[in-house]
N, C-alpha and C positions, 0 to 999 in steps of 0.2 A: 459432690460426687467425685469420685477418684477419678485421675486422668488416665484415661489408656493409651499406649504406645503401643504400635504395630510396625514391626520389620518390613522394608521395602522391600521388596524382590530385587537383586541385583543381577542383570542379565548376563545369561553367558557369554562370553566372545568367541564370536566363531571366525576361521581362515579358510576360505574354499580356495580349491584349486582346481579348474574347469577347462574343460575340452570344451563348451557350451554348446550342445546340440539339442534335439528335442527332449530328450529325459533329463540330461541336468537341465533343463529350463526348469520343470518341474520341481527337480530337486532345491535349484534357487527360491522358489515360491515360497515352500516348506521353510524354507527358512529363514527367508525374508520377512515370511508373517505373522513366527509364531513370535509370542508377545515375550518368551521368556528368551531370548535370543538378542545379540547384536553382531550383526556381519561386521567385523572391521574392516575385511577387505575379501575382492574378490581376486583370485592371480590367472591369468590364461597360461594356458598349455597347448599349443599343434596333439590335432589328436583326431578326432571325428569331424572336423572340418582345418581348416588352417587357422593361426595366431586372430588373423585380423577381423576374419569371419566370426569367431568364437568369442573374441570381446565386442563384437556390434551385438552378437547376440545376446551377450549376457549383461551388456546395460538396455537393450531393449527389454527384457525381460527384467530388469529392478524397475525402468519405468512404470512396466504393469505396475508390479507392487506399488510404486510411490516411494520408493528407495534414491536416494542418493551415495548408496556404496561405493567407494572407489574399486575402478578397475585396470589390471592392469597386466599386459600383454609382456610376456614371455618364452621361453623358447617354439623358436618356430620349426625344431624337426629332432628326432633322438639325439642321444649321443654318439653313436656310432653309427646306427642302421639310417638305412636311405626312409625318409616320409612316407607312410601309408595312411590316405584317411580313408573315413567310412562315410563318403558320399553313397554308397550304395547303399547304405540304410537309413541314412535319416537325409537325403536330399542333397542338393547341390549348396543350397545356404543350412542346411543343418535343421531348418525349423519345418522342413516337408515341403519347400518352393512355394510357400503362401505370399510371395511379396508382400512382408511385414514393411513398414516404413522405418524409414533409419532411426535411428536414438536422437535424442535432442545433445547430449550428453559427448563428450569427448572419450575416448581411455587415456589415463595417465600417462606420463611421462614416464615415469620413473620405471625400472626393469621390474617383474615379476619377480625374479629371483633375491634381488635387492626388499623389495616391499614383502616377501616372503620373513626375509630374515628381520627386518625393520620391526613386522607387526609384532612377531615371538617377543623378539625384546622387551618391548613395548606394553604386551600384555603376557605375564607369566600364567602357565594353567590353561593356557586356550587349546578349542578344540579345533584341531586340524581335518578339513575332510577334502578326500581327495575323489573327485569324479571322474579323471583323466588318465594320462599317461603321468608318468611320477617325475619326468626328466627335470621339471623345475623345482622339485623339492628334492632329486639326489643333488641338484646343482648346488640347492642353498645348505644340505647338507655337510657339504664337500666346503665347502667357501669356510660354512660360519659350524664347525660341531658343537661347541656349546649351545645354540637352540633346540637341542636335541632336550637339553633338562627342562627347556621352558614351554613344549608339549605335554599338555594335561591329559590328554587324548590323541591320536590319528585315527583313525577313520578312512580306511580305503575300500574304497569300490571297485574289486579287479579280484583276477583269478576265478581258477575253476578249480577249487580243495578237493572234492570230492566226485566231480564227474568231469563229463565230455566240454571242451569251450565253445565259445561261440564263431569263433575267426580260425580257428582250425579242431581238430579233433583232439588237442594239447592243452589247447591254450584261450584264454578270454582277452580281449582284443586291447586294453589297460597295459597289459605286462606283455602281451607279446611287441606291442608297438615298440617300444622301448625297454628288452629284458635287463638290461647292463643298467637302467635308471632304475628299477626296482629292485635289483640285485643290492645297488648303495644304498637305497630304502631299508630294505629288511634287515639289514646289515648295519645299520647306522644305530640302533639303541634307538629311534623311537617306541610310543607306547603303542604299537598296531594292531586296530581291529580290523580282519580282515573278512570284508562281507561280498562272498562269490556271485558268479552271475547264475548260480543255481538257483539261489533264495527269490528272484523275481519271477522264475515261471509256472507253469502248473497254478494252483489257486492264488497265487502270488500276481500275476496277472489280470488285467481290469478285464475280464471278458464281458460281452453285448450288453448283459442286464448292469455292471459296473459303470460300462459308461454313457448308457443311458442315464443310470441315477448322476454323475455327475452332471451331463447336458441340465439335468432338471434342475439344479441350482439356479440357472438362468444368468449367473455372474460372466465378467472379463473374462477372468481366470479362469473360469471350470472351461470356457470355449476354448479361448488360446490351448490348454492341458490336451485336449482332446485333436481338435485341430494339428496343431503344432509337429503331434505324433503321428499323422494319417500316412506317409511311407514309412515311415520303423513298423506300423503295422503291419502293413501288406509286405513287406521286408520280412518282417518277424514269423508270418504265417508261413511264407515261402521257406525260411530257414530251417523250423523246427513243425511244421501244420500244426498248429495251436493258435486259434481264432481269437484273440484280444491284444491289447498295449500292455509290453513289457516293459516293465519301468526299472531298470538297475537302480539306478543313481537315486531317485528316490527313496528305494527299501534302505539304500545305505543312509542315506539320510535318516529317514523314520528312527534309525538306530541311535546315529549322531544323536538326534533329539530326544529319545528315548531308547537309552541301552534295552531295558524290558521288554524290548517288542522281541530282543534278539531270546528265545525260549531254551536256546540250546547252545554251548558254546566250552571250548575248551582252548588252554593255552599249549602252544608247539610249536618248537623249533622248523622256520621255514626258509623254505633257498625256491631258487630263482634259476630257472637253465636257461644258458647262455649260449654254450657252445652245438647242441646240437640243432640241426634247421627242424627236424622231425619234432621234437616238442619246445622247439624255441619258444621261450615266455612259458611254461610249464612252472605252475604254482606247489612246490612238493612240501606236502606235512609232514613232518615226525608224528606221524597220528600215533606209531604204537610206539613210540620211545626209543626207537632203535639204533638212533643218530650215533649214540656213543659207543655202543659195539664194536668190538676191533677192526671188524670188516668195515666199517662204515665213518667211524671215526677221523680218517685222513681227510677224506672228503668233503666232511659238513665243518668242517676243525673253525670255518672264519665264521659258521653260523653260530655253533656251540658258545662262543667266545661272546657271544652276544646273547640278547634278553628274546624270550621266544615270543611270539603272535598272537593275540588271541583269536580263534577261528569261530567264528557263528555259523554254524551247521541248520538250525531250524530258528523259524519265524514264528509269531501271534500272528497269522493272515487276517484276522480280520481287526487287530487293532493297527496295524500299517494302514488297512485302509481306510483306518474309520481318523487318524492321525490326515492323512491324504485328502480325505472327505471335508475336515474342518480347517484346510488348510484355501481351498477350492470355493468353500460354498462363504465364504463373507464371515469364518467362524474363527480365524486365527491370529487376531488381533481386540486389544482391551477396546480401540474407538469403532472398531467394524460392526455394521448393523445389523439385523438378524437373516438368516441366511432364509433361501425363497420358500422353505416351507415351513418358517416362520418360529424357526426354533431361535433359541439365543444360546449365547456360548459362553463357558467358563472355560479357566486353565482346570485341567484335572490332578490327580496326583501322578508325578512323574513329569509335570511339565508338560502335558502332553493337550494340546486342544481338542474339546468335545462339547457335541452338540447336545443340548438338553430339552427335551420337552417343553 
C-alpha cells in the first residue's frame, strides 16, 4: 500500500499588544486557543488600566488558558499627553473588581518595546494585533524601522471611521489616548487593518439570549468571559442604552484570525488629529480619494508618502460569534474535550473553530 504524507499545519505567530482589561481578556482567550495560532508574546501598554495592572491581568488570563506566554510590561503613559485610564468602564482592576487571585507567573524583565522589536525579527510574517493604545509600537517603530517589513499583518483595534467614538464625540478611546502614538503608527508603513469601535455594537454585541448561551457551556472561560465584563456592561448600557457586552478587542481579533469574518472592507489613506482638543484622536479616511487634491494635498503630504489602511466597514455577526462561541465553550483547541452540549470540534476552513453536531 503506498505511503501517504500529509502536511502539518504550521501555526501562525501572533504579537499582541494589550491595555488588558475585560474585552482583551477575551480577545486573549480567542487566541490563546485557537489551535492554528501561536502567541509569541504578549507586550503591555498604560491604557484601560495602568502598565502593572494590565500585565497581572493578562498573565492571569493565559493561566486560564494553560498558556505560558511571555509578558511583558511597557510604556506606562503617552508620549506627550498626561495618562487617562478607563477605570470607569471596565472597573478599578480592569476585570469588573471580581478579586481575581494574582497570577502564579511573573512579567518579564525585559521592556515591551525591546520584545516588540526582538519578536518581529525573530519571526518574519507575523501578525501584529493591537488592543490598546499604540505608544509601544510608535516607540518600536521609531527605535527599529526596519520591522516595519517583517509585519505580515497589523491589526488595530481603535478609531471611529465612520461614526461617533466612544470617549468623545471624535474619537475611540485607543487613538485618542495617545493621538501622536498612532499618528507614527499610521505613518510608519505598516500593513494596517483597521477595525472601529463601530463593528462591536448593534448585533455585534452579545445581548441577553448571547450570553446566556455562552453561561450554558458551563466551562472556566465561558464564566470568567461573562463575569469579567459585568461593569463594561452596565458602563456600556449607560453609554450608548444598548443592553449587552460589547466586545471591541475581540471582533478585532475574530479578524486577526479570520480576515473573512471582515464582509466589507477597503484600502485609504489615514491620518490621525493631533493638534485639535475637539476631535483630538479623530480617525480621518480618504474614504472618497480626495487626499491628493490640490486643496488637500499639503496637508495629507506625510500620509500620501506612505502605504494606505485597510478599513473594515461591515462584519459576518454571526460567524464572530459563532468563532467567540468555539473559543468559550472547550471548542478551540486539537486536546479540548467536547463542549457541554456535547458537540465536538474541528478547525473549519479559514482557520476558524467550529462546533459540529
Amino acid at each position: 500500500m503506498p505511503r501517504r504524507c500529509y502536511a502539518e499545519r504550521v501555526p501562525r505567530a501572533f504579537l499582541i499588544d494589550t491595555d488588558t482589561a475585560s474585552d482583551d481578556a477575551v480577545a486573549l482567550i480567542m487566541a490563546l486557543r485557537h489551535p492554528d495560532v501561536d502567541v509569541r508574546a504578549i507586550t503591555i501598554v498604560a491604557g484601560n488600566v495602568p502598565v502593572a495592572q494590565a500585565a497581572r491581568n493578562a498573565l492571569y488570563t493565559a493561566e486560564l488558558c494553560g498558556a505560558d506566554v511571555p509578558v511583558f510590561p511597557g510604556a506606562n503613559r503617552p508620549l506627550l499627553r498626561e495618562y487617562r485610564h478607563a477605570e470607569w468602564f471596565h472597573g478599578k482592576d480592569g476585570l469588573g473588581d471580581h478579586d481575581y487571585p494574582a497570577p502564579r507567573r511573573a512579567p518579564e524583565q525585559t521592556h515591551a518595546v525591546d520584545a516588540i522589536i526582538e519578536t518581529i525579527r525573530a519571526n518574519p510574517g507575523i501578525t501584529l494585533v493591537t488592543l490598546g493604545p499604540l505608544t509601544n509600537v510608535a516607540l518600536a517603530v521609531s527605535r527599529a524601522p526596519d520591522i516595519v517589513n517583517g509585519v505580515g499583518r497589523c491589526v488595530i483595534m481603535g478609531g471611529a471611521p465612520c461614526c461617533e467614538g466612544n470617549v468623545t464625540p471624535a474619537a475611540e478611546y485607543n487613538i485618542w489616548v495617545d493621538p501622536e502614538a498612532a499618528r507614527i503608527v499610521v505613518r510608519s508603513g505598516l500593513p494596517i487593518e483597521l477595525v472601529g469601535w463601530h463593528l462591536c455594537r448593534g448585533a455585534a454585541a452579545l445581548n441577553p439570549a448571547d450570553i446566556e448561551h455562552v453561561l450554558s457551556f458551563g466551562t472556566p472561560l465561558a464564566r470568567f468571559a461573562v463575569e469579567c465584563n459585568s461593569t463594561a456592561m452596565a458602563a456600556y448600557r449607560e453609554q450608548t442604552g444598548e443592553i449587552g457586552i460589547s466586545l471591541p478587542d475581540p471582533v478585532a481579533m475574530s479578524i486577526a484570525l479570520d480576515p473573512s469574518i471582515c464582509t466589507s472592507r477597503s484600502a485609504h489613506y489615514l491620518e490621525i488629529e493631533t493638534t485639535s482638543e475637539l476631535t483630538r484622536g479623530m480617525t480621518v479616511v480618504d474614504r472618497l480619494n480626495v487626499a491628493r487634491n490640490d486643496r488637500n494635498r499639503a496637508v495629507w503630504s506625510q500620509a500620501l508618502a506612505g502605504r494606505k489602511a485597510d478599513i473594515c466597514w461591515t462584519i459576518d455577526v454571526a460567524r464572530w460569534k459563532q468563532l467567540l462561541w468555539g473559543s468559550l465553550a472547550g471548542c478551540a483547541g486539537p486536546q479540548d474535550p467536547p463542549s457541554a452540549d456535547g458537540a465536538t470540534c474541528e478547525v473549519a476552513a479559514g482557520g476558524a473553530p467550529a462546533p459540529l453536531g
